[in-house]
C-alpha positions as MATLAB code, in Angstrom:
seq = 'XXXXXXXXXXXXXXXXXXXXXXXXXXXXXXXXXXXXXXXXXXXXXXXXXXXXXXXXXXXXXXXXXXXXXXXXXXXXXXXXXXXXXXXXXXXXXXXXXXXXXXX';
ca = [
      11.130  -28.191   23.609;
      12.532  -26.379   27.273;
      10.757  -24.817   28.898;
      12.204  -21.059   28.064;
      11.578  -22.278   23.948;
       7.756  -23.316   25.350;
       6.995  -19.733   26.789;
       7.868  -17.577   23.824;
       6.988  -20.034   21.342;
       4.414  -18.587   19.212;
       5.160  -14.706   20.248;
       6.412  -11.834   18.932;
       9.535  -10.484   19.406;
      11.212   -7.672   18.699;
      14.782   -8.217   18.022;
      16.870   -4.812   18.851;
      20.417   -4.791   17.733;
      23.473   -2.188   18.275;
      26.186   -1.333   15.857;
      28.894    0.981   16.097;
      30.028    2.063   12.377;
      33.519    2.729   11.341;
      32.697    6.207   11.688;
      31.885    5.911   15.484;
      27.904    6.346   14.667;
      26.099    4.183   16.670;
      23.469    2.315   14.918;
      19.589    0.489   16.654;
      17.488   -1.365   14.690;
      14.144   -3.501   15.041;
      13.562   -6.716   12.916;
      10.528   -8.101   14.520;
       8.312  -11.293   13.737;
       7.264  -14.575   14.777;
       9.215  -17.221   17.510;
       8.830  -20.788   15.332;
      10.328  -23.800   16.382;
      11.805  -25.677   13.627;
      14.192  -28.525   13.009;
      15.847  -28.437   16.571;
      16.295  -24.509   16.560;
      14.242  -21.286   17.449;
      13.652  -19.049   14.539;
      12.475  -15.191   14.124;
       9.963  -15.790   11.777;
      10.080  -12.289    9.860;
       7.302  -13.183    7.141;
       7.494  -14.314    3.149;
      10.042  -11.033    2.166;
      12.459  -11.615    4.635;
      14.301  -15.001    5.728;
      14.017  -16.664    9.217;
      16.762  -15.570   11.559;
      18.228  -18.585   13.892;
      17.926  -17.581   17.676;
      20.591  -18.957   19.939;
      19.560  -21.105   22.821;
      22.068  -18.860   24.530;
      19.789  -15.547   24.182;
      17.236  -16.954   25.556;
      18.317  -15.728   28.974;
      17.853  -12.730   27.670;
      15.017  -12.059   26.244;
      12.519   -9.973   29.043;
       8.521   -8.840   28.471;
       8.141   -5.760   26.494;
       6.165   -2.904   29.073;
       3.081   -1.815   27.880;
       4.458    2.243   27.265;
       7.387    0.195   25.093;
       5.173   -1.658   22.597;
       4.109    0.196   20.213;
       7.492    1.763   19.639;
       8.425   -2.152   19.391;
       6.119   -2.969   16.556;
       3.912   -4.199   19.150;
       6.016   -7.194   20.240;
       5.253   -8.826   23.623;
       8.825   -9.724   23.806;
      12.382   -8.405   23.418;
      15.610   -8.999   22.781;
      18.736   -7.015   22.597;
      22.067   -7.648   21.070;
      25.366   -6.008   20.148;
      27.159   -6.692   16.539;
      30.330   -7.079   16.088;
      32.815   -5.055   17.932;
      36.511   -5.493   19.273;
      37.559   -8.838   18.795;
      34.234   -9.950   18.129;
      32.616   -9.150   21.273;
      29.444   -8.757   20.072;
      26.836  -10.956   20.378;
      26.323  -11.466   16.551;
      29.060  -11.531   14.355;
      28.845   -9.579   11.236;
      28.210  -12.204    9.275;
      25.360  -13.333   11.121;
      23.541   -9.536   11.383;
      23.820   -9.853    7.650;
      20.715  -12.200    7.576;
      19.009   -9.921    9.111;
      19.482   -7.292    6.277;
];
């Protein structure tokens, strides 16, 4: 496992993502849960209701301590990570397929 995968192995992260709707309304939500390592890939482990989301290796980057003032508004994750859906051309960093697992 890298090094990166090693360090938030185990943790709790609180996965933020942005959406613009048709309407214009911009939309932030938090899925939060477990970092697992399975099978070669890094998974969101949300619990038995909800199904693993696959993290990128690419995100990893990305993803920064969550500040003491921040955590209980971040269902008391010690990590975070934020990412756009969708978007012009498919900026975003998930596609809308992918944010549908999440749902």
């Amino acid at each position: 496992m890298p090094r990166m995968q090693d360090a938030i192995f185990g943790r709790k992260l609180a996965l933020i993502t942005r959406r613009t709707t048709k309407a214009g309304a911009d939309i932030v939500e938090l899925h939060s849960g477990i970092v697992a390592f399975t099978q070669c890939d890094l998974l969101l482990d949300r619990g038995l209701r909800k199904r693993p989301f696959r993290l990128r290796s690419e995100w990893m980057s990305r993803v920064v301590p969550v500040n003491g003032d921040q955590k209980e508004r971040l269902d008391d994750a010690d990590l975070m990570l934020s990412l756009t859906v969708g978007g012009p051309a498919g900026q975003g960093d998930l596609s809308e397929q992918e944010f549908s697992a999440l749902l």
